[in-house]
DSSP file (Angstrom, degrees, kcal/mol; ACC not computed):
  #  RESIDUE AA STRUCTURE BP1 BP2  ACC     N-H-->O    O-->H-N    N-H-->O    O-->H-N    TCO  KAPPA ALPHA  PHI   PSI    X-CA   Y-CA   Z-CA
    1    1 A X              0   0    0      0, 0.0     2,-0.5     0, 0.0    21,-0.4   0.000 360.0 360.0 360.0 129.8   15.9  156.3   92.5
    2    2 A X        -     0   0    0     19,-0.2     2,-0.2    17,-0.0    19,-0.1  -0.969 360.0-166.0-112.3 128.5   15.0  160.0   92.6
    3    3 A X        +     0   0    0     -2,-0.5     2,-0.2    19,-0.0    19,-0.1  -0.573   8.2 179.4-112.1 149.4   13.6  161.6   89.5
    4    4 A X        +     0   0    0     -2,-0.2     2,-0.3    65,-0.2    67,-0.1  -0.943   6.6 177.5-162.1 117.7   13.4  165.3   89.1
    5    5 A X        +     0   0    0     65,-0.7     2,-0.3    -2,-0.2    65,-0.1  -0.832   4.3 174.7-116.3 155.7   11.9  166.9   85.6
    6    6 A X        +     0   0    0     -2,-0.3    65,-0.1    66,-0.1    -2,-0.0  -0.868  22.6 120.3-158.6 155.4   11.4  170.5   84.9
    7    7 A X    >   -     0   0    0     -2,-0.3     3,-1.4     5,-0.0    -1,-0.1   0.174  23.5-176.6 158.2  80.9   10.4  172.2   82.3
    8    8 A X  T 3  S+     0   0    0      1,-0.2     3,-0.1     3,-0.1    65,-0.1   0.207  74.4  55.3 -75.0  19.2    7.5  174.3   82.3
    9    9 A X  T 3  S+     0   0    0      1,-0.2    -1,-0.2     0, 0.0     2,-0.2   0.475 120.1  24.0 -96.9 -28.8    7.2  175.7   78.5
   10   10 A X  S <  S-     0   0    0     -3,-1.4    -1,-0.2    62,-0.0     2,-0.1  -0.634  77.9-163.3-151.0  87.7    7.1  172.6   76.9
   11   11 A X        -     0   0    0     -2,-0.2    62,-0.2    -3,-0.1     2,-0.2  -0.376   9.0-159.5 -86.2 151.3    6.0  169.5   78.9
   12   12 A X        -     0   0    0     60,-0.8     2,-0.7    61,-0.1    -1,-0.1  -0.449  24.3-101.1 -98.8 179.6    6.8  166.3   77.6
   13   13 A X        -     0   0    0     -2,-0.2     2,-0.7    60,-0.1    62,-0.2  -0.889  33.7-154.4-109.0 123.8    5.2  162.9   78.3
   14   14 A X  E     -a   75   0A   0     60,-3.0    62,-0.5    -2,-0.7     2,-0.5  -0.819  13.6-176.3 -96.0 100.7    7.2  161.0   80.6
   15   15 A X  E     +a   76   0A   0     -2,-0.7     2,-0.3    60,-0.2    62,-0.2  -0.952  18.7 171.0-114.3 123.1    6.9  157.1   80.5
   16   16 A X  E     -a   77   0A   0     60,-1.3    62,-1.8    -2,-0.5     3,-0.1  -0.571  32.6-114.0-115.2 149.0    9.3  155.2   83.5
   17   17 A X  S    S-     0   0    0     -2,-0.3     2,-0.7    60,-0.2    -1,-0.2   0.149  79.5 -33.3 -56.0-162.7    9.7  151.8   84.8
   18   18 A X  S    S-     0   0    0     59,-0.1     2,-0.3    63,-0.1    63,-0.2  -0.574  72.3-149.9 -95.0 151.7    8.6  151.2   88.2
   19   19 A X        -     0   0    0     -2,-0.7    63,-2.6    -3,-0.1     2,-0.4  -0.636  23.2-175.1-107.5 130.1    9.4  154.2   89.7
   20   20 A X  E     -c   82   0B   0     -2,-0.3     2,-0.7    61,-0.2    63,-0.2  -0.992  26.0-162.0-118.6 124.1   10.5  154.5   94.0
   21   21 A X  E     -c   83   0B   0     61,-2.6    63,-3.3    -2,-0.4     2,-0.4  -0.893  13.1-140.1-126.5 123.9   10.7  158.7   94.2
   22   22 A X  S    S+     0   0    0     -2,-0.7    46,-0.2   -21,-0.4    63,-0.1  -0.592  76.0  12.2 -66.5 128.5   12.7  159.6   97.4
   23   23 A X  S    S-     0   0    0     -2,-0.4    61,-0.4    61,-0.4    62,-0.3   0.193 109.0 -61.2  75.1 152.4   10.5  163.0   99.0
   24   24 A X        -     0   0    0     60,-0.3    45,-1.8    41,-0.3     2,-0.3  -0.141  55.1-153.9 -69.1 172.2    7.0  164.0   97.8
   25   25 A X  E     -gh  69  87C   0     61,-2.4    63,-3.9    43,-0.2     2,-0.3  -0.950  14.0-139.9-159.3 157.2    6.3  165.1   94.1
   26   26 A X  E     -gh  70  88C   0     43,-2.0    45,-3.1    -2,-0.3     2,-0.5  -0.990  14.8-158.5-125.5 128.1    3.9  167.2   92.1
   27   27 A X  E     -gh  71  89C   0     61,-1.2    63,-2.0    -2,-0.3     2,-0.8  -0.991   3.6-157.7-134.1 100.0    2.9  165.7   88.9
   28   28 A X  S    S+     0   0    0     43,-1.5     2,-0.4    -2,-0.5    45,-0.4  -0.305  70.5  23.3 -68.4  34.2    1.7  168.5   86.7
   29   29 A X  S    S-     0   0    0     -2,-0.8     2,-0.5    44,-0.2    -2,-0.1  -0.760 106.1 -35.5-155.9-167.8   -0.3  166.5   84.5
   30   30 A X        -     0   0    0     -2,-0.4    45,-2.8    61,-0.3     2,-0.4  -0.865  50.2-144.8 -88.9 148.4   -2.1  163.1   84.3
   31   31 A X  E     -b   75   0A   0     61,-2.0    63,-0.3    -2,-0.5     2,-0.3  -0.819  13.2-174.2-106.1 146.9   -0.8  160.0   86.0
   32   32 A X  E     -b   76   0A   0     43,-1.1    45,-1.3    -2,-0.4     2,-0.4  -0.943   4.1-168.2-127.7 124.0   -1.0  156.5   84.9
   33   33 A X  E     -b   77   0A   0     -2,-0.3    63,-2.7    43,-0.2    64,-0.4  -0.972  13.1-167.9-124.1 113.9    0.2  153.6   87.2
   34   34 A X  S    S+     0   0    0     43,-3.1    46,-0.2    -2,-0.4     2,-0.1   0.132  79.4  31.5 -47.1   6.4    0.5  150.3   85.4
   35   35 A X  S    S-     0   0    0     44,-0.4     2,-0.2    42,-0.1    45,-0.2  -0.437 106.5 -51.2-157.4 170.9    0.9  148.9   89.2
   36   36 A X        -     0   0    0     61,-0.2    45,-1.0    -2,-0.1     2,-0.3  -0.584  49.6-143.9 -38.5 147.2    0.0  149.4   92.7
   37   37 A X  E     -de  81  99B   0     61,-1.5    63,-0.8    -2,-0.2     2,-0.3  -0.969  14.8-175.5-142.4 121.9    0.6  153.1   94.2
   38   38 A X  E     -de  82 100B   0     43,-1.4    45,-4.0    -2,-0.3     2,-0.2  -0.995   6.4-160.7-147.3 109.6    1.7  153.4   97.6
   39   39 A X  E     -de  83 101B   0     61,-2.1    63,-0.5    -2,-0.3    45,-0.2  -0.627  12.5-166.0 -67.9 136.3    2.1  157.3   99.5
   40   40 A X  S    S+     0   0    0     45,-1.0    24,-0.3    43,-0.8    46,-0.2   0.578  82.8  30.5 -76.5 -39.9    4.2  157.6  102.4
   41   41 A X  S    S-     0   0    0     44,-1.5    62,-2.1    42,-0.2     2,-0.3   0.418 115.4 -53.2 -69.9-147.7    2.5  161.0  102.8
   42   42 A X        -     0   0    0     60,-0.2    45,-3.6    61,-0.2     2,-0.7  -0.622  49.7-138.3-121.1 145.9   -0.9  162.4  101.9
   43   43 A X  E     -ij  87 105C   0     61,-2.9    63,-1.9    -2,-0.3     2,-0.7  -0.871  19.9-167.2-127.6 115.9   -1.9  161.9   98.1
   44   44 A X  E     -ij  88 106C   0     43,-3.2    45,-3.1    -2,-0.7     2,-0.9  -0.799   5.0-169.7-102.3  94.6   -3.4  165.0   97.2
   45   45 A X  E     -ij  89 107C   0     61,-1.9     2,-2.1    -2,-0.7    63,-2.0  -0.667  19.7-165.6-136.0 127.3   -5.3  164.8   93.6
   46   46 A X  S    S+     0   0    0     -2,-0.9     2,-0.2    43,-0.9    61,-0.1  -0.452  74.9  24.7 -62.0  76.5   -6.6  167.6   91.6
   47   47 A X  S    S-     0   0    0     -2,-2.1    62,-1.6    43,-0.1    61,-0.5  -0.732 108.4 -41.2 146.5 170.6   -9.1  165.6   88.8
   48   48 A X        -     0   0    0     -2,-0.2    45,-1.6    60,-0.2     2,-0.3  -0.275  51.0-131.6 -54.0 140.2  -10.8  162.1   89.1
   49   49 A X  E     -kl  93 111D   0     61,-1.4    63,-2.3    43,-0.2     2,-0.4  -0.979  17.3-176.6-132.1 120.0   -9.3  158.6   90.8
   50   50 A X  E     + l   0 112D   0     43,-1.1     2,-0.2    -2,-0.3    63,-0.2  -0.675  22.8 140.8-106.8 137.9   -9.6  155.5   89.1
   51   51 A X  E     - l   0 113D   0     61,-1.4    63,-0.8    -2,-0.4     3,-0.2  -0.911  63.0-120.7-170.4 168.3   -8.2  152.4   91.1
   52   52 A X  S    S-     0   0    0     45,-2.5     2,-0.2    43,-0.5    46,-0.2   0.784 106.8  -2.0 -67.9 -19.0   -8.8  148.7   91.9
   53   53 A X  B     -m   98   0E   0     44,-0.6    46,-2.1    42,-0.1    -1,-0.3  -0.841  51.8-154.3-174.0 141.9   -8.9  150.2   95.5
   54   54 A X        +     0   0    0     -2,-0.2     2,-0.2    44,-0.2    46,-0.2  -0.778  42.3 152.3-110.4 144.9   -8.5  153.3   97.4
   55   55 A X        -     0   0    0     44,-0.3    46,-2.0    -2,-0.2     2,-1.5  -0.849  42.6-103.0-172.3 116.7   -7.5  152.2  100.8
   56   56 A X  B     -f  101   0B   0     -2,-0.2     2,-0.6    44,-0.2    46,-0.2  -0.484  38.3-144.2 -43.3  90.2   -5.1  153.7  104.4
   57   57 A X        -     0   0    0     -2,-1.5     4,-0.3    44,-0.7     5,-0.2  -0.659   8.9-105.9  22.4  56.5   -2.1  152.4  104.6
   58   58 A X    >   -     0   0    0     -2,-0.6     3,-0.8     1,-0.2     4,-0.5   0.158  35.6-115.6  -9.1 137.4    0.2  151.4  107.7
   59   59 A X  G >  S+     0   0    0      1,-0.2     3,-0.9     2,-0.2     2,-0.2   0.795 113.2  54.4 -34.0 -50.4    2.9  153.6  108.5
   60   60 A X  G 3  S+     0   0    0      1,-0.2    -1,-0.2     3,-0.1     3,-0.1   0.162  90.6  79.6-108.2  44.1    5.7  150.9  107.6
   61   61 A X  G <  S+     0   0    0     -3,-0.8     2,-0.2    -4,-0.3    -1,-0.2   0.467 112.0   8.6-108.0 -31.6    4.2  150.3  104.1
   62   62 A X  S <  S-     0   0    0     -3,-0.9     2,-1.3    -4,-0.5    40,-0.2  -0.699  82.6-145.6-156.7 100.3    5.8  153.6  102.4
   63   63 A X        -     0   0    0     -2,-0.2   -22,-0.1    -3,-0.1   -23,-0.1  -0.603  18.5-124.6 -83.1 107.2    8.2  155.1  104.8
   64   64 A X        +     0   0    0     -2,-1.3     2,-0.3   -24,-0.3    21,-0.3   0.109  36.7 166.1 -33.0 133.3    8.2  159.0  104.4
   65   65 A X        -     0   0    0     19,-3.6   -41,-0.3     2,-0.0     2,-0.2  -0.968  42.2 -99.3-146.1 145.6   11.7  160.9  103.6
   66   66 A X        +     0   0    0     -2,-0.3     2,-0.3   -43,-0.1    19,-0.1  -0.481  54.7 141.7 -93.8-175.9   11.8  164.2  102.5
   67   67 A X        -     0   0    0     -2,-0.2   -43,-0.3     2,-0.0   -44,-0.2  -0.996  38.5-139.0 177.7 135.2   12.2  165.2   98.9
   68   68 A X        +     0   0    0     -2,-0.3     2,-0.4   -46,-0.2   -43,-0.2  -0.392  33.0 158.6-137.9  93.6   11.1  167.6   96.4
   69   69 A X  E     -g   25   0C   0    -45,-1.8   -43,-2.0    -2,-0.1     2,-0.4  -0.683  16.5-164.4-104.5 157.9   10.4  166.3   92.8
   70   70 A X  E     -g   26   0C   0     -2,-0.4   -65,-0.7   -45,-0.2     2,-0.3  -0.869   5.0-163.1-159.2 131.1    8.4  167.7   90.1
   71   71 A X  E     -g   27   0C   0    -45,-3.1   -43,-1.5    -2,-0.4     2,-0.5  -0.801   4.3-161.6 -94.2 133.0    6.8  166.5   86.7
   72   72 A X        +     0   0    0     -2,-0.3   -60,-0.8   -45,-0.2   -43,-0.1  -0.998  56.6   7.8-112.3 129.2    5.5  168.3   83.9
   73   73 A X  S    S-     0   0    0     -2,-0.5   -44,-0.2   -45,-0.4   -60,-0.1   0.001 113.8 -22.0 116.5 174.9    3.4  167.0   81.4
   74   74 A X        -     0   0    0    -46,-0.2   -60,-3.0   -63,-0.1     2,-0.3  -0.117  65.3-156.6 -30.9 112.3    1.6  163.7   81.2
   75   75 A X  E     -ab  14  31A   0    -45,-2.8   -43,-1.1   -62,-0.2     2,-0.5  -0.624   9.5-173.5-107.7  75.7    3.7  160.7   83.8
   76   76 A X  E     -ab  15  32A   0    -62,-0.5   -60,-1.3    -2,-0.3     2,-0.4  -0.686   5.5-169.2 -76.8 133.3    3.2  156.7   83.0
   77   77 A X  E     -ab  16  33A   0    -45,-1.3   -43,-3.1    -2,-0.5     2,-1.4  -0.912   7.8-157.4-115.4 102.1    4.6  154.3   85.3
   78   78 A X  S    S+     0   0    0    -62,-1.8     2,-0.2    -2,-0.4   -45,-0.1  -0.839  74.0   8.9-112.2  91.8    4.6  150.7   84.0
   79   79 A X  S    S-     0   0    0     -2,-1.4     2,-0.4   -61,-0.1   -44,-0.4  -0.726 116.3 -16.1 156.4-149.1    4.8  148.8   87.0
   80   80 A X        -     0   0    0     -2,-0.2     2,-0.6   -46,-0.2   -43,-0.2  -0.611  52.3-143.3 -30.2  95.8    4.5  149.8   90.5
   81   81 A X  E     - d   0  37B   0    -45,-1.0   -43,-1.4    -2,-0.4     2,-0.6  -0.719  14.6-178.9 -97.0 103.1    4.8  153.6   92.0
   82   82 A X  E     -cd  20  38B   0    -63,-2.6   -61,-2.6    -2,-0.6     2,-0.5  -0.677   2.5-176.0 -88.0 133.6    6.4  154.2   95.4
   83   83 A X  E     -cd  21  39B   0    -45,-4.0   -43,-0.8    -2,-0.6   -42,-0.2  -0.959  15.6-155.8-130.2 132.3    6.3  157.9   96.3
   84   84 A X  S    S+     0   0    0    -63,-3.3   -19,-3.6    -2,-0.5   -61,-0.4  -0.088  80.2  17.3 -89.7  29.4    8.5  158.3  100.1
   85   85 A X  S    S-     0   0    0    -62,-0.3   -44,-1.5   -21,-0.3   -45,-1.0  -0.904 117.4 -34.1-179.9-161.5    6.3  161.9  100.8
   86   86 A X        -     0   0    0     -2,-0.3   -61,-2.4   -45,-0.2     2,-0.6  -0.516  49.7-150.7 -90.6 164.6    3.5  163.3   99.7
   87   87 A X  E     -hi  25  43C   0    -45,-3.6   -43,-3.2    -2,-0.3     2,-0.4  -0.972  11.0-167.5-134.0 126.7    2.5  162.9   96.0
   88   88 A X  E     -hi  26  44C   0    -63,-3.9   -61,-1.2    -2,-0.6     2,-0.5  -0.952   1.4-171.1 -82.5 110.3    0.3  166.0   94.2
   89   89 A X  E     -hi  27  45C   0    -45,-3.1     2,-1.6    -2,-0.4   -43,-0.9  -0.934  12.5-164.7-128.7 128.1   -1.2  165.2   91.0
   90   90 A X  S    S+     0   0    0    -63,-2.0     2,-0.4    -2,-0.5   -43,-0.1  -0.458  77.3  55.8 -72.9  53.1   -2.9  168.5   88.9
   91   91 A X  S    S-     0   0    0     -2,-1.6     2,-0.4   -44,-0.1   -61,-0.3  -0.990 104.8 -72.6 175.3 161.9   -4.5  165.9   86.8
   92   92 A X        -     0   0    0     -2,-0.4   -61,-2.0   -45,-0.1     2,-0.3  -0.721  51.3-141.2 -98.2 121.8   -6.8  162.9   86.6
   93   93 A X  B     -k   49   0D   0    -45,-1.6   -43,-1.1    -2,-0.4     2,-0.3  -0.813  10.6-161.6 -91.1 159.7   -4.8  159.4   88.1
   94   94 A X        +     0   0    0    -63,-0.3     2,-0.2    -2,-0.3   -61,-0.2  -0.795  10.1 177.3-114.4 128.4   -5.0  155.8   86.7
   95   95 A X        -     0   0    0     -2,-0.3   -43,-0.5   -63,-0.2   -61,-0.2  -0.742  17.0-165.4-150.0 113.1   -4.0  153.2   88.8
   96   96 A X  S    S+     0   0    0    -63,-2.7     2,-0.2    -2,-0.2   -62,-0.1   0.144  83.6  32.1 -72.4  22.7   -4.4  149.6   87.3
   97   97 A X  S    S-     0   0    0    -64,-0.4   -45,-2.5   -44,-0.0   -44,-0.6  -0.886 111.5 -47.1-156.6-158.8   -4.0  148.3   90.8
   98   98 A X  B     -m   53   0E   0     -2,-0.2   -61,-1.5   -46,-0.2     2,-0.3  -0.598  41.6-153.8 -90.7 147.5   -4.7  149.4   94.3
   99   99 A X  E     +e   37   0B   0    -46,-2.1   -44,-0.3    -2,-0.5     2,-0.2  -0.784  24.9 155.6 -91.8 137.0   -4.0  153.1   95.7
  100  100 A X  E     -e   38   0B   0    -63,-0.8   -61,-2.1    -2,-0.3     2,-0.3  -0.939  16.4-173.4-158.1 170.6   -3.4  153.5   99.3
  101  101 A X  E     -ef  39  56B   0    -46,-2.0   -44,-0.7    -2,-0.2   -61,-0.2  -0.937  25.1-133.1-170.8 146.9   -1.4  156.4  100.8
  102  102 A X  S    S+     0   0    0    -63,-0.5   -60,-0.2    -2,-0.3     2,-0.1   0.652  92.8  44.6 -92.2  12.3   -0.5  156.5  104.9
  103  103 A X  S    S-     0   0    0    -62,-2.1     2,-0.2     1,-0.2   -61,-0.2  -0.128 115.6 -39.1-123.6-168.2   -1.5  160.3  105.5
  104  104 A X        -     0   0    0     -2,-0.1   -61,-2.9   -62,-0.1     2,-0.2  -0.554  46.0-137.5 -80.1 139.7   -5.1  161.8  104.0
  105  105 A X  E     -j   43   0C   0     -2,-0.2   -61,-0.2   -63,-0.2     2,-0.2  -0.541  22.4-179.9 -61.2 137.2   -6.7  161.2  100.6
  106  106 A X  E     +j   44   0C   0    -63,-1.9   -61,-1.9    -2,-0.2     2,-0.4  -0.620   2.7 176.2-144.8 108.6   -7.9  164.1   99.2
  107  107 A X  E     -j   45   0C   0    -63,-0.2   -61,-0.2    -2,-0.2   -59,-0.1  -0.915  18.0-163.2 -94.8 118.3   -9.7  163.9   95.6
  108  108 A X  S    S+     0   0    0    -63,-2.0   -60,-0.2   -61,-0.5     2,-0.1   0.809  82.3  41.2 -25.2 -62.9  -11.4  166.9   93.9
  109  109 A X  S    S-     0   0    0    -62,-1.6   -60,-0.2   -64,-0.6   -64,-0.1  -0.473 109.5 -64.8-110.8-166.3  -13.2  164.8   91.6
  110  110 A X        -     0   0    0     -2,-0.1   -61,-1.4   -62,-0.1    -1,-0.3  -0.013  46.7-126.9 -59.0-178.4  -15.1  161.3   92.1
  111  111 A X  E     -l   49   0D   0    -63,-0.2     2,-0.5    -3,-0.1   -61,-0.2  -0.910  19.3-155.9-114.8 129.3  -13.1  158.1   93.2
  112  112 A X  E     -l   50   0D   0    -63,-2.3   -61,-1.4    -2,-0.3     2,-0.4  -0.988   7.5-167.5 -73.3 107.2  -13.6  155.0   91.2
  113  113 A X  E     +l   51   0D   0     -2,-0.5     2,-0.3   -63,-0.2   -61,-0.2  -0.980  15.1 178.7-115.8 132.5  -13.0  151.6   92.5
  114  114 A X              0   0    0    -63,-0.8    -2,-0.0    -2,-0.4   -64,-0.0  -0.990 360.0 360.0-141.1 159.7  -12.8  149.0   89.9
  115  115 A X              0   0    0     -2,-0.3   -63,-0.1   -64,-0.0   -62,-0.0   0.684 360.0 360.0 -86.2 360.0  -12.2  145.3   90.2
């Protein structure tokens, strides 16, 4: 499934199932993953990253496609988030499970790992 939001005057809050997003995304907000979160790309996030574990990836663990999606406002994902590119978030993530991405991490603010 590929999701695609826009609307940049009035973001809403966006709450999903568990979400597979074909091509990288920009998430203009804060993220919440109810789930494990698995990049195919580089996970690029602008704010603090909470997870049970930040961690590389294998290559044939989220196979990269391209893609362009883009979120505005506040995203939760109650279950499991696959992103097939690179995933942006402008915004502090939550991930009640582990985070792994197969390209580079890059965090602004600290990293959290919590059991």
């Amino acid at each position: 499934m590929s999701i695609a939001a826009s609307s940049p005057a009035a973001a809403e809050p966006v709450t999903t199932g568990p979400l597979n997003i074909l091509g990288s995304a920009v998430v203009r907000g804060p993220v919440t993953v109810e789930g494990p979160l698995k990049v195919g790309g580089n996970l690029a996030v602008h704010g603090p990253l909470t997870a049970e574990r930040v961690a590389q990836l294998q290559p044939d663990e989220a196979e990269r496609r391209a893609g362009d999606n883009n979120f505005y406002g506040p995203l939760t994902v109650k279950g499991p988030l696959v992103v097939r590119g690179d995933l942006e978030v402008r915004g502090p993530l939550t991930v009640k499970g582990p985070a792994g991405a197969v390209g580079k991490i890059d965090v602004d603010g600290p990293i959290t790992e919590r059991p």
